[in-house]
Phi, psi and omega in degrees: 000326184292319159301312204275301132006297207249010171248349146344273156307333177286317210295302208284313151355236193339349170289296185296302190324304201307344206244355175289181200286105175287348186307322183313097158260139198290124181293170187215135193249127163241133190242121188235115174265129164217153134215191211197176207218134193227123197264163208307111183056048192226135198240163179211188187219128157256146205182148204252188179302329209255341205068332179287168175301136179219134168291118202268139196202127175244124198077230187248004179267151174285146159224337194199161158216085216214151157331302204247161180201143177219129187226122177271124184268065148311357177175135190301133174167198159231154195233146138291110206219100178224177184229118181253129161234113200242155198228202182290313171285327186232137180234090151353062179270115142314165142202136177247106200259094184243134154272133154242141229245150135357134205290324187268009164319298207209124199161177192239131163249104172243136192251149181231148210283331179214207199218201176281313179299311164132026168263263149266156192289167214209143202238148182245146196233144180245107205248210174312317187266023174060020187229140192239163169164145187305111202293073182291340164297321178261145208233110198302113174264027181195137160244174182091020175278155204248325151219196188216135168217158166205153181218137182070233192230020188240131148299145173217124190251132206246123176240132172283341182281163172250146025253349173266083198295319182228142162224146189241115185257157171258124255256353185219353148292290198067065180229144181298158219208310186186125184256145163254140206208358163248135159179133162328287191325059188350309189216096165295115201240329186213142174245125171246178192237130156241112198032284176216019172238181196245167201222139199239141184250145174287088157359285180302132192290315189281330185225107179212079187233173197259166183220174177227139184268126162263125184241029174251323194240350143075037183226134145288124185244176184291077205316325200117313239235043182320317175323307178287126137237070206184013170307125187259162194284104205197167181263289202288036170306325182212162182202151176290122164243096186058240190249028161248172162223124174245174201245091153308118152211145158043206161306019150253161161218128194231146189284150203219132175198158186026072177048018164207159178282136071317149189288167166235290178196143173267140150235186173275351167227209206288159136254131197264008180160162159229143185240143193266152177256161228274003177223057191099307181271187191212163158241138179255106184283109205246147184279174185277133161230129162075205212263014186273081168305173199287166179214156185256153148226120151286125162229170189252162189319328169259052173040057165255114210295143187265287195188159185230128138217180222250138171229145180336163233264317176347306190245121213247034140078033206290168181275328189264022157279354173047055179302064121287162226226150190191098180059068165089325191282147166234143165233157178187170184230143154279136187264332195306314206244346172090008166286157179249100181304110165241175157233107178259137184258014168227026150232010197074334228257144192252128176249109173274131188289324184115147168304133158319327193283006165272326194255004173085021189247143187228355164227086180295138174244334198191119189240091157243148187274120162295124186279016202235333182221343179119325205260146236227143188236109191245124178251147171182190168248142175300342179180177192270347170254312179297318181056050173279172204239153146234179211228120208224109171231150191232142176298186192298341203272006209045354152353098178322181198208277172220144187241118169269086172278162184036075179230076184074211195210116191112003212268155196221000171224191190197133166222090210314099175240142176216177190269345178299008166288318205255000000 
């Protein structure tokens, strides 16, 4: 009965199709996708092949029903952007996939530790065009800042004052992200990453040991690691080599894994950094002491000694010479003499930048290479009272380019932004 039934229903099915409109035709839908990339308030005309009117629609909103359609990438993100035209049989769809990118995607950022008024700190944007100017739309929520770092898609700015020891800004906004407003740590001075929590060097003449940033829980905390005590105030205090982390203190470097430090290596005087080299592997850079001279000690990625070299008798490498590395390049300032150092480490070769004080810097604060064009970026102050900032830039050869005077107050970091980033 059951069988009898259900062949029943197939039968009268197939009954009804045979009996539809054979006349009835189904439209037919074309959908044609593209996308594209849009820089910050910068605008483009959409438009279809045929000239005719189509309805334009960005996201789910209606906008328009014009031949042309025209959209300004006024705020960073990503938009849909389509067009329909429908005739009896056929319905037209454009769809337009636009990135539109951050007014700071691509640029030079400097940050400066204050303002005129001696208050919170001010950020300067340098752009394509070589034209600088004060980021006034953003609004510094800590003063007294002391460096910068990024990662991903995020900034991140280090302060010793509270309440806001570190702020995490978005790297192509500069709209705030997040604050840490707790931390052990009294004076937070450079901040690094060892996987995914952050590694903090300490400041303060009574304490200068490293703490670690939970940046899920948004507090500096205690490292473990009381023992270094001699940590110097340096961006290259510590640095990620595979699943280690090492660790500066005084005339050591200790390997830090599994929740614990080991020594690695002493020298006889400070070490003035560890640097990463263009394949995995690092250098431990040591200041001159005595009849010794400073040194590169190369090692590869499986903490294997490469080769040590020894530099001229001249340069003596101080640690608060603040040494980093960027593809290879080391920058550093001799401080006894005010010279600006670079070393490239696939020709051997020692480049001198020239004394700050060739450039009208009466303080040099921060010598970094942009890693996106080669060119090397020197930052300071003009003089000792005002402590207004200039801004120095140099080709790969150190060759002047441009000098930027009065440019805020104070600047003490460089942060690289590009769109291969975002």
């Amino acid at each position: 009965m059951i069988k009898k039934n259900w062949c029943l229903w197939a039968f009268s099915t197939l009954l009804f199709v045979g009996c539809s409109d054979d006349d009835k035709i189904h439209p037919k839908v074309n959908v044609t996708e593209k996308h594209l990339t849009l820089d910050f308030n910068a605008s483009t005309a959409f438009e279809s092949e045929d000239k005719l009117n189509r309805k334009w629609y960005v996201g789910d909103s209606f906008v328009a029903e014009s031949a042309q359609y025209i959209f300004k990438g006024e705020k960073a993100g990503n938009y849909v952007i389509s067009s329909v035209r429908k005739t009896n049989h056929v319905t037209d769809s454009l769809v337009y996939h636009v990135r539109v990118y951050g007014k700071f995607a691509e640029g030079v950022l400097l940050i400066n530790s204050s303002s005129k008024d001696n208050s919170n700190g001010e950020i300067f944007f340098i752009n394509q065009n070589d034209e600088i100017s004060l980021v006034e739309d953003f609004k510094a929520t800590s003063e007294g800042w002391v460096s910068a770092n990024s990662a991903k898609k995020d900034v991140y700015l280090v302060s010793q004052k509270s309440p806001n020891y570190i702020t995490v800004l978005d790297r192509e906004t500069l709209n705030v992200k997040r604050l840490t407003t707790t931390s052990t740590a009294k004076n937070p001075s450079y901040l690094n990453f060892y996987n995914e929590q952050g590694v903090v060097a300490n400041g303060s003449r009574k304490d200068r040991s490293f703490y670690f940033w939970n940046p899920t829980q948004n507090e500096i905390t205690s490292a473990g690691l009381e023992d270094l005590t001699d940590v110097p105030a340096i961006q290259s205090a510590s640095l990620q080599v595979g699943e280690s982390l090492l660790l500066v203190s005084g005339n050591h470097v200790y390997q830090y894994k599994n929740n614990k430090a080991t020594l690695f290596y002493s020298a006889k005087a400070y070490v003035s950094g560890v640097l990463p080299d263009t394949k995995g592997g690092f250098y431990i850079a040591t200041q001159k002491k005595d009849e010794e001279n400073a040194q590169f000690i190369h090692y590869d990625a499986q903490f294997k000694k490469i080769e040590t070299i020894t530099l001229p008798d001249s340069y003596k490498l101080q640690r608060n010479g603040n040494i980093q590395a960027v593809k290879g390049n080391f920058y550093w300032q001799e401080t006894s003499s005010g010279e600006l150092m670079k070393y490239d480490t696939e020709k051997n070769q020692f480049i001198s930048l020239d004394n700050g004080y060739t450039y009208g810097l009466q303080l040099t604060t921060v010598v970094k290479e942009n890693p996106f064009t080669g060119e090397i970026f020197i930052a300071g102050f003009s003089d000792f009272i005002t402590s207004k900032g200039i801004v120095v830039k140099l080709n790969t050869n150190g060759e002047l380019l441009k000098i930027y005077k009065d440019v805020g107050y104070a600047p003490v970091d460089f942060i690289f932004n590009d769109k291969s980033l975002l």
